[in-house]
C-alpha positions in Angstrom: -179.0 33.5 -52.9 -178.8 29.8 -54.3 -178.9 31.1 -57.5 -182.7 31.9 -56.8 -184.0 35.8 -57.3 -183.7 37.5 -53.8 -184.2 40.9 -52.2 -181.0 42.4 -50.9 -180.2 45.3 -48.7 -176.6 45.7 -47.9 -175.6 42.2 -49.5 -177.8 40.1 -47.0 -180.6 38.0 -48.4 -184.3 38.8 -46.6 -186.4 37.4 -49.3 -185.9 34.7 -52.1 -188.0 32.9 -54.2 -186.9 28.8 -54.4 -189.6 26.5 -56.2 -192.1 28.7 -56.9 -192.9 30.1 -53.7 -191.1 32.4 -51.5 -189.2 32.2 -48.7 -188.2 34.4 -45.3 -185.7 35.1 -43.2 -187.4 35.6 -40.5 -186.4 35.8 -35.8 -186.5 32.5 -34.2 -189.1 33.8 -32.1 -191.2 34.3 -35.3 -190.5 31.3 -37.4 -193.4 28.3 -35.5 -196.0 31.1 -35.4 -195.7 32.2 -38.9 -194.9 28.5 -40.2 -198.4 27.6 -38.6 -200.1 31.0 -39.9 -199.2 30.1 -43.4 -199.0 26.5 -44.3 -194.9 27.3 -44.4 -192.1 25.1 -43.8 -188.6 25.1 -42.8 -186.5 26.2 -45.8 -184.5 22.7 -46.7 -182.6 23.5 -50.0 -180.7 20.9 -49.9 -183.8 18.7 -49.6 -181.7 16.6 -47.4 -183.5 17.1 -44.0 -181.3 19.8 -42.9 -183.3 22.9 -43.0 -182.1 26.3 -42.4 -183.4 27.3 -39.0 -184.1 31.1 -39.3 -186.0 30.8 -43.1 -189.1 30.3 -43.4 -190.4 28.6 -47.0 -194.5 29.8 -47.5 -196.7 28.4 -50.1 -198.2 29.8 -52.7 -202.4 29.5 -51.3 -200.4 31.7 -48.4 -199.4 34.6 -51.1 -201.8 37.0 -48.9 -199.4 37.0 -46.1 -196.0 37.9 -48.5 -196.4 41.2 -47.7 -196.8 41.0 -43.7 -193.5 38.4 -44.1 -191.2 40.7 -46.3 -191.8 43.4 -43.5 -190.9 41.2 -40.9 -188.1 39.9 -42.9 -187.0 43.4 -43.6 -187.6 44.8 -40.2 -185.3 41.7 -38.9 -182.8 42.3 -41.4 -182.2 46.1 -39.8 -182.2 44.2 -35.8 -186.0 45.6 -35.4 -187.6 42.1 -34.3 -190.8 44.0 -32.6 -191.4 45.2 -35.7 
């Protein structure tokens, strides 16, 4: 995705990595909570204000909560958002 190392599954991006931290695909209902959770941002790699609403950019001091966000990236990925 970008050119940046992502995690696939059926040719869809969940996961990707862009500057050293990682980023999410995550459900709109999901995105403010975990934004505020971990410090994240609004995946803009363009870096021309025009971030991609559904992905979810997380720092690196957040690298405890990469786990819980690739399964919720995953789980959104396959249409489970309660997941």
């Amino acid at each position: 995705m970008f050119g940046k190392p992502c995690y696939k599954v059926n040719g869809k991006a969940f996961v990707c990595q862009f500057e050293q931290e990682l980023v999410f695909k995550l459900h709109e209902d999901q995105v403010n909570h975990e934004m505020v959770l971990t410090g994240g941002k609004l995946f803009d790699p363009s870096g021309s204000n025009r971030p991609m609403k559904a992905w979810v950019q997380v720092p690196h001091e957040a690298a405890g909560y990469h786990g819980f966000l690739a399964n919720l990236a995953f789980h959104f990925l396959l249409g489970e958002t309660s997941k």
